[in-house]
N, C-alpha and C positions, 0 to 999 in steps of 0.2 A: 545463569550468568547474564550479565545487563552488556550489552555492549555500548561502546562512548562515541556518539556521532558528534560532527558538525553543533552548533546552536543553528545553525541555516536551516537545519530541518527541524527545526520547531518553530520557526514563525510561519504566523498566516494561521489559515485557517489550515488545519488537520483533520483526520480521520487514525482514531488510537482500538485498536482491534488485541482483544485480547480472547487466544484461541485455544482451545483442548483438541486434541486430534487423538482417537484410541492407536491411531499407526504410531506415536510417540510415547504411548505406555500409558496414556491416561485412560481411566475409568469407561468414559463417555465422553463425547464430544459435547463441549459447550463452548459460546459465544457472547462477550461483553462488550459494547462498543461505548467510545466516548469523544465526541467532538470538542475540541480547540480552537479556540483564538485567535492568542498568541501565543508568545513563548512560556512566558510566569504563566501560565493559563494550562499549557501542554506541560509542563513539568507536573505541573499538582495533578492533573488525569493520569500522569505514566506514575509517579508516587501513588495514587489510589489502585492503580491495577497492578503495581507492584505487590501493595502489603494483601492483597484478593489470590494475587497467584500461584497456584499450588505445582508442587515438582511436575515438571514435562510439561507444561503450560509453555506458551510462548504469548507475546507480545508484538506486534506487529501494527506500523505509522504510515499514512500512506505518506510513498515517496515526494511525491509533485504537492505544492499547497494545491487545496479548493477552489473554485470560483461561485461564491455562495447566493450571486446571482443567477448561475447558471442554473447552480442545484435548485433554486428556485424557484425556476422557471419549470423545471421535471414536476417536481414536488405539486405545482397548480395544476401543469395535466393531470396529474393522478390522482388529486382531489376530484377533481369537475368528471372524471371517469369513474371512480366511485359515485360520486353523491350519483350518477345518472344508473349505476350497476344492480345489481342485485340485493347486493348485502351492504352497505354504503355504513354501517355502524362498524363492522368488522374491521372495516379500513381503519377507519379512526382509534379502534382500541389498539392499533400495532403502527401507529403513526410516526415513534422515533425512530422504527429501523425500515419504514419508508422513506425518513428523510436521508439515516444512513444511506441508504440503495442510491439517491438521488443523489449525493456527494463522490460517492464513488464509482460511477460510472466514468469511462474514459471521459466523456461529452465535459465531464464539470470539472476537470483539470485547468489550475490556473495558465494558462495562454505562457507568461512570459516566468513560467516554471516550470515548464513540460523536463520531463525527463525520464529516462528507461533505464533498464536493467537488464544485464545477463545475469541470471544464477547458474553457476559453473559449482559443481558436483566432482569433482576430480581437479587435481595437482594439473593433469595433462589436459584437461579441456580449459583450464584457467590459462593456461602458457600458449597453446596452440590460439586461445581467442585471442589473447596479448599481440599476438605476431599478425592475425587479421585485422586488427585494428590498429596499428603498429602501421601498417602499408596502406591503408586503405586510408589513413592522417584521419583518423577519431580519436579525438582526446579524450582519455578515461576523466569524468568528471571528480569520481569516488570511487571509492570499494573498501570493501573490510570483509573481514574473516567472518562466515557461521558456521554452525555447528558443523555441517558437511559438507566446506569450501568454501565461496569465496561470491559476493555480491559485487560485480561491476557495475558502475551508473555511469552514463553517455548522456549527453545531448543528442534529441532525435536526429536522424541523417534517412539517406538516402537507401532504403533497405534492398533492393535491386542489386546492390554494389556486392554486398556479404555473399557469404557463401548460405548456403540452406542450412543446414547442421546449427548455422549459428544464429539462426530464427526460431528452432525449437527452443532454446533456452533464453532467448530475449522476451520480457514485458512490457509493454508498452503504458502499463498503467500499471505500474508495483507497487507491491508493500515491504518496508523497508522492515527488518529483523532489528527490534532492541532490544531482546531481552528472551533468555530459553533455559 
């Protein structure tokens, strides 16, 4: 099933993660990743790892755009730490999912698109968060239905304020579900 977000979460730069997980029925676990742009840019990567996807597959965008300076900036220390390392060839035959690693670290979140998520797993953990954040005046940014409930997205705040319970299921660097 494809779910239909926003176009807001295809611009900028992305991170498109397409995953196998055997706890979802699949085979083996495998992992295809594919960086974006912009938005024409992000459509033709989620169309490639659409017609690639096989049942129980899922599909996964990170939430927040990249900062492709930042990632960048990672990316050069880990070159100049290989080139000085042991195996310094190694590094460079697995180079594109070093730069993946490097874009999606919390650190390479674009600044003025930061944003989080609860994934709520239950009718009653989705209603009961509703009411914490309800009083506590956080505005639910987004949210939409997955497979086993319910993705809320926020504007970072104040995490001191919440209750604990509702820190176990908050991420502070998500991956948004498009597709399972």
């Amino acid at each position: 099933m494809i779910i239909s977000h926003p176009d807001s979460y295809t611009e900028g730069v992305r991170l498109l993660l397409l995953a196998s997980r055997p706890k979802d029925g699949a085979p083996k676990a495998r992992r295809t990743t594919r960086v974006s742009n912009n938005s024409k840019h992000f459509h033709l990567m989620l169309e490639e790892l659409n017609k690639i996807k096989e049942p129980n597959d899922r599909i996964y965008v990170s939430l927040s755009q990249r900062d492709i300076l930042k990632a960048s900036r990672l990316l050069r220390h880990k070159l100049v730490e290989a080139d000085y390392g042991p195996t310094p060839k190694d590094f460079y035959k697995n180079l594109h999912n070093h730069w993946v690693s490097c874009l999606m670290v919390k650190e390479s979140t674009l600044k003025e698109d930061k944003l989080w998520m609860f994934d709520c797993d239950s009718q009653v953990e989705y209603q009961d968060l509703w009411v914490a954040l309800f009083d506590l005046q956080i505005p639910v940014h987004y949210q939409y239905a997955t497979k086993n409930g319910v993705h809320v997205i926020v504007k970072p705040f104040n995490r001191t304020l919440i209750d604990k319970r509702y820190l176990d299921i908050l991420s502070d660097n998500p991956l948004m579900l498009w597709s399972y």
